[in-house]
Each structure stands twice: as structure tokens, then as C-alpha cells.
Legacy VTK file of the C-alpha trace (Angstrom):
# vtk DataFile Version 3.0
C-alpha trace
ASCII
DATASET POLYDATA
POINTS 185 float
-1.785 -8.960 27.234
-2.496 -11.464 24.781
-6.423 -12.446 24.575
-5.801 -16.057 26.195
-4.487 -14.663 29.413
-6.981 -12.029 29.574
-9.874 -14.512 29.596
-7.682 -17.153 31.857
-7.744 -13.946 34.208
-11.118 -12.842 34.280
-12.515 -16.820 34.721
-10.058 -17.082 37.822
-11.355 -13.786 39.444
-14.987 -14.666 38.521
-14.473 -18.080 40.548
-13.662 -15.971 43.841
-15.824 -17.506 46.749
-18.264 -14.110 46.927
-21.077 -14.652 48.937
-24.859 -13.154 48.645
-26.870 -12.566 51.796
-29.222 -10.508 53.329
-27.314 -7.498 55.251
-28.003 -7.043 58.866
-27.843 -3.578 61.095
-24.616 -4.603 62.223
-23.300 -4.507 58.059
-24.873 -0.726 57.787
-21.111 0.872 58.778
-19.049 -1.200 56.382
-21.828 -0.653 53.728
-21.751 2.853 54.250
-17.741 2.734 53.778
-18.214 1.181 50.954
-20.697 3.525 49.401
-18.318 6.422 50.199
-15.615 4.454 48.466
-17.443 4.463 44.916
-17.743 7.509 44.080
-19.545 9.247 42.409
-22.141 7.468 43.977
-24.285 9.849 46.849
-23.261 9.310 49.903
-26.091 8.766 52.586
-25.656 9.123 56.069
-24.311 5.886 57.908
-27.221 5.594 59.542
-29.786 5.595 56.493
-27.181 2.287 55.614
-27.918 0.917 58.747
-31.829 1.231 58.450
-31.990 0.046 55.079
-30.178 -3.013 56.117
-32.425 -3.512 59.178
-35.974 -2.645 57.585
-35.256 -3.533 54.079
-33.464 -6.391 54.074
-35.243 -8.538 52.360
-34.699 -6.242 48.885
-31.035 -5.534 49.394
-28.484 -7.355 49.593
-24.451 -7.739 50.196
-22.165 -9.764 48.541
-18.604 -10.287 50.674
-15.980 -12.543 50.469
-13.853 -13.691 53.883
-16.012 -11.384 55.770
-15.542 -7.823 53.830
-18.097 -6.231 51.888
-17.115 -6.254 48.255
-21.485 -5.272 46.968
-24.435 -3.323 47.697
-27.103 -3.271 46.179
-30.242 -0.991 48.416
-33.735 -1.058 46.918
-37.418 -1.560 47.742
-40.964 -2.284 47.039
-42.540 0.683 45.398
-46.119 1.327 47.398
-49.120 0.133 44.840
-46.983 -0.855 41.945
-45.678 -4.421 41.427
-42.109 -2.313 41.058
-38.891 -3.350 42.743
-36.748 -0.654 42.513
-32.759 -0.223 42.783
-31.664 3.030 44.785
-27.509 2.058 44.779
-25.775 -0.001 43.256
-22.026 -0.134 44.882
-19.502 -2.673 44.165
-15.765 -2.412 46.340
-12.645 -1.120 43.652
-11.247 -4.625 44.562
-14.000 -6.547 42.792
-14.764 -4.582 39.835
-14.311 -6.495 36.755
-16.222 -9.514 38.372
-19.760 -9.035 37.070
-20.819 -8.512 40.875
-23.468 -6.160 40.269
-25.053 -7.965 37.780
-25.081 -11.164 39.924
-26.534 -9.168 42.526
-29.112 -8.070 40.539
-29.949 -12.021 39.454
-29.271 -12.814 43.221
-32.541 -10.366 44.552
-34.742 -10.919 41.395
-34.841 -13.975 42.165
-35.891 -13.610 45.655
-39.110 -15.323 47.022
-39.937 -11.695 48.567
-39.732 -9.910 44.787
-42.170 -12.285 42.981
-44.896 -10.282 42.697
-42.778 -7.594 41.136
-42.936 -7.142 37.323
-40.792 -4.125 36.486
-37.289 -2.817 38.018
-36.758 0.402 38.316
-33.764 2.546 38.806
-32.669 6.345 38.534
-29.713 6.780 36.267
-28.075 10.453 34.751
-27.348 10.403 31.336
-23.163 10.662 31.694
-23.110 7.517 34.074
-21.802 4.898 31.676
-21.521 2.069 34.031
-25.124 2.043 35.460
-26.209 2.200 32.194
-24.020 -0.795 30.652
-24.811 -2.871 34.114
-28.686 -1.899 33.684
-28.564 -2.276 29.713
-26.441 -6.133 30.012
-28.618 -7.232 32.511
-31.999 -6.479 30.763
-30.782 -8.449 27.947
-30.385 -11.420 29.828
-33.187 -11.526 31.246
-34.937 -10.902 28.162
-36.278 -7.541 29.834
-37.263 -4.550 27.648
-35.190 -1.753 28.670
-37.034 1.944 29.020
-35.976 5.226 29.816
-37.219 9.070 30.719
-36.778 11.778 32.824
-37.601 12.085 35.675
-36.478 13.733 38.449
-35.246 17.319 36.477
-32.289 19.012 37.115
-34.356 22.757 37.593
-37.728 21.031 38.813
-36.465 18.865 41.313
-33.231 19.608 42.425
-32.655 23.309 42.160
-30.350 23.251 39.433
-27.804 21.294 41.666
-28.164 17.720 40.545
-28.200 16.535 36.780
-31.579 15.078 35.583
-32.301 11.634 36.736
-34.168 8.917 33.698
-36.449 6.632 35.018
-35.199 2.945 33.885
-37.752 0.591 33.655
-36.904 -3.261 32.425
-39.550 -5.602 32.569
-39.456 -9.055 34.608
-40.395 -12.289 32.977
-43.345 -13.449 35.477
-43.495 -17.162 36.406
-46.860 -17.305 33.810
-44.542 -15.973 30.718
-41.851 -18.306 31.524
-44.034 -20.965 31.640
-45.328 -20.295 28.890
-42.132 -19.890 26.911
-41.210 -23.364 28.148
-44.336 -24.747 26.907
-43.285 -23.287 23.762
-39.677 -24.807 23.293
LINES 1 186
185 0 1 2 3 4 5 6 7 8 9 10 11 12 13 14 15 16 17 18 19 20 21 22 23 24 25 26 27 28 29 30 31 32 33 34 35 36 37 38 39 40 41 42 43 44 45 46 47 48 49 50 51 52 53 54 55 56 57 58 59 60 61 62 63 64 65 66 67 68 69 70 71 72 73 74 75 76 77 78 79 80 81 82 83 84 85 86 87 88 89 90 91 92 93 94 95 96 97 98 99 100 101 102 103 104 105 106 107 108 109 110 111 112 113 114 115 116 117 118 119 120 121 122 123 124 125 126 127 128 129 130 131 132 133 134 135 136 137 138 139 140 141 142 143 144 145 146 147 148 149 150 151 152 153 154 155 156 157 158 159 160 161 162 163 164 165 166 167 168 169 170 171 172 173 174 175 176 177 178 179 180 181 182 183 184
């Protein structure tokens, strides 16, 4: 397909009419379909969806268009750490291409509730390409330093069933840095 019609193509499907929003406990069913529908991903149990969208709303959010949920994205405060921290990331077969996760990822960064947090975190195994491109492209536009280690080990912590999970941590710009770059310019 010649390079024109390519980008004509991915402009048109990036000007869809996808919504963000908060989920509610009525989304937790059709989130938990769509987890189930992206594999690898882990699949938790339908009602885990549903409490996440009830009690921890207001760090995960769903993106839909005419009513279906096309994105997921679950996370949460860490406890004592200005961390916000991304458990699944799930975007629908019939959006992919669309940069979803990535606006999803702007879309709850820049919530009121996650401006205290100064790092994101997320698991990631070493063979999963796409988490790490999606993590990777959106540090650099935030202007986030991107970090990685093990952490949760194959043998230590899961038994030898599970590959080894690397701690990704990419720094937030606080409103005092921006400012400050502004100041600058």
C-alpha cells in the first residue's frame, strides 16, 4: 500500500470518536471480556474487574466508542510511595493500531487524583514487545527516564511457572519541573 494511503488510513482511524472515562461496577463484565480477548494478557477473575472498577476507579480507566469497550487500563496508588502503577494494559483487536493505550496512559497521568505521583510503574517480561514499545514511546514523550529490573523471579516468586517480571519505572515531570522548564523557554 503505497505510504500516502497508509498515513490517510491511520489519521482516519485515529479520528474515531473513543471516549475516556472512569469505569463503573456495572463495566467490570465487558472489561473482563475484554481482558480475556488480549491474550496473552492474565486473565483475572470477572469479579477482581468488577472491584477494580468500583474501588479503583479513579486510577483506571476505559476508553469505548458507541458504548463498547475498546481499553483498559487497571492500576493504583502504591502505599507510601508517590508511585502510580499500571497492572493491565488491554486494548480490544478492533482498535489496535490507534495509539489507545498510549492515550490512556496521557488520559490518567493527567488525572487530578495522580498528581502527587512522580514515578509509573509497571511489570513487564522480557519477550513482551508491545508493553515494552507502548511503555518505551510513551516515556519519551513525556520526557520520562525509562528504568528497568527484575523483579518478581521466575524460581523466587512464581515457582518456576511464570517468566521473570522487570520492574519499569519512568519518571513524571511534576508541576515544579514543568514550571520550571517553562520559565526556561
Amino acid at each position: 500500500m503505497p505510504k500516502d494511503i497508509v498515513s490517510d488510513t491511520r489519521q482516519m482511524a485515529r479520528s474515531r470518536m473513543v471516549t475516556m472515562r472512569k469505569p463503573e461496577s456495572t463495566d467490570g463484565s465487558a472489561i473482563w471480556e475484554l481482558v480475556r480477548s488480549c491474550k496473552p494478557l492474565d486473565e483475572n477473575s470477572m469479579y477482581c474487574n468488577l472491584i477494580q472498577a468500583d474501588h479503583f476507579r479513579d486510577t483506571c480507566v476505559v476508553a469505548e466508542e458507541d458504548g463498547q469497550i475498546l481499553g483498559w487500563i487497571s492500576g493504583h496508588l502504591i502505599p507510601a510511595q508517590d508511585a502510580f502503577f499500571v497492572w493491565q494494559v488491554a486494548v480490544s483487536p478492533k482498535a489496535r493500531g490507534l495509539g489507545l493505550g498510549k492515550q490512556m496512559l496521557r488520559h490518567l497521568t493527567e488525572r487530578e487524583e495522580l498528581d502527587d505521583a512522580e514515578v509509573l510503574k509497571t511489570t513487564i517480561t522480557e519477550d513482551n514487545d508491545a508493553s515494552w514499545g507502548l511503555f518505551r514511546s510513551f516515556a519519551r514523550e513525556i520526557g520520562g527516564e525509562l528504568d528497568d529490573e527484575p523483579h518478581f523471579l521466575e524460581d523466587d516468586h512464581f515457582d518456576g511457572a511464570h517468566d521473570t517480571e522487570h520492574m519499569v519505572t519512568i519518571t513524571l515531570k511534576n508541576d515544579a519541573e514543568e514550571a520550571a522548564l517553562n520559565a526556561a523557554a
